[in-house]
C-alpha positions as CSV (number, residue, x, y, z in Angstrom):
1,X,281.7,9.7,38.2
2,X,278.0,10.3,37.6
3,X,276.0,8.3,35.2
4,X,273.9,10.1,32.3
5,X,271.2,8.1,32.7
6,X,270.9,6.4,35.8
7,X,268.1,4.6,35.2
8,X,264.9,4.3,37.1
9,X,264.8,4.0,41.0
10,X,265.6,0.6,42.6
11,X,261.7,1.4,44.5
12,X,260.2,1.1,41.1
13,X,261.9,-2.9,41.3
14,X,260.3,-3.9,44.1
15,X,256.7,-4.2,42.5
16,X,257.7,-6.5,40.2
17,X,259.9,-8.9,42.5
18,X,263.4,-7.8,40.4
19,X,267.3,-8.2,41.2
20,X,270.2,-6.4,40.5
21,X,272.3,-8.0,37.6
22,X,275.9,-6.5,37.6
23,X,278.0,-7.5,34.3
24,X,281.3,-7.2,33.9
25,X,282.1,-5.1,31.0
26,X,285.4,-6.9,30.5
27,X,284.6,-10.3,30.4
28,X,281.3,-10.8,30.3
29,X,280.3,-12.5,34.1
30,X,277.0,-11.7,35.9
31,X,276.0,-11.9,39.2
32,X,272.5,-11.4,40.7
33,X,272.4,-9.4,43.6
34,X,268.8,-9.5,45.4
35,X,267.5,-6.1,45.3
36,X,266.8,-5.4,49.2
37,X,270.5,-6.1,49.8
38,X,271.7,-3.7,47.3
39,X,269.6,-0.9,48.9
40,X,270.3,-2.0,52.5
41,X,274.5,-1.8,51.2
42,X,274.3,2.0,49.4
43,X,272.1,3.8,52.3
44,X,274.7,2.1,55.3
45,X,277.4,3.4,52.7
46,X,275.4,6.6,52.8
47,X,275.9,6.7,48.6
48,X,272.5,5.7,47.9
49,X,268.8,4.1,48.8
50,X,266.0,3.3,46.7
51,X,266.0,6.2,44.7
52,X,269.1,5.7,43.6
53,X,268.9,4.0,39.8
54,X,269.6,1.0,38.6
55,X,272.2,1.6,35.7
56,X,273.6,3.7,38.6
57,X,274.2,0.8,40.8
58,X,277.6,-0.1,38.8
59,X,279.6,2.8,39.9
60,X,279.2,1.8,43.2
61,X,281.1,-1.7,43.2
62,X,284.2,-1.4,45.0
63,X,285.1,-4.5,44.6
64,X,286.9,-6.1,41.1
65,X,285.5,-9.3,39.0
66,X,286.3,-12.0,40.6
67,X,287.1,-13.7,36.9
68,X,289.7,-10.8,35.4
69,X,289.9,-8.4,37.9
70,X,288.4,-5.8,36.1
71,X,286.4,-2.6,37.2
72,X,284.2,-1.6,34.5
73,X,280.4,-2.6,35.2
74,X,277.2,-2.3,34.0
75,X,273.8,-2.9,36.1
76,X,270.4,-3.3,35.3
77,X,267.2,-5.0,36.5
78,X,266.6,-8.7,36.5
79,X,263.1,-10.1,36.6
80,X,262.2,-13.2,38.1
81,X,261.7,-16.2,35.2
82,X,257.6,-16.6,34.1
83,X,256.2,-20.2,34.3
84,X,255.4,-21.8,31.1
85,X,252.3,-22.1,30.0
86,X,252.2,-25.8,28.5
């Protein structure tokens, strides 16, 4: 099933030192998934690579929440936290 919008190419990420965060639609758990990995894992599964988007990313998982067992995701970019400024 092919995503409307499947959001802007994992390459984009990589400038700004981003993740992968995958939600589970059912009950709300997040994982981070380092973003390398994530293109390393969809080109040796030939689905994907870096042009492949980010809110794309959730229809690949294969694999159910490891809380409920549920299979409807959602994925989109996490950026790395800012220092404070004190």
């Amino acid at each position: 099933m092919a995503i409307a919008d499947p959001g802007v190419p994992l390459a984009h990420y990589r400038k700004h030192s981003a993740a992968v965060n995958l939600t589970c639609l059912d009950c709300m758990q997040h994982r981070v998934f380092e973003l390398g990995a994530i293109i390393r894992r969809l080109s040796a599964r030939g689905v994907g690579g870096e042009q492949t988007g980010v809110r794309a990313v959730a229809g690949f998982v294969r694999q159910p929440c490891t809380r409920c067992v549920g299979m409807r995701f959602e994925s989109r970019p996490d950026f790395p936290q800012r220092p404070k400024n004190d």
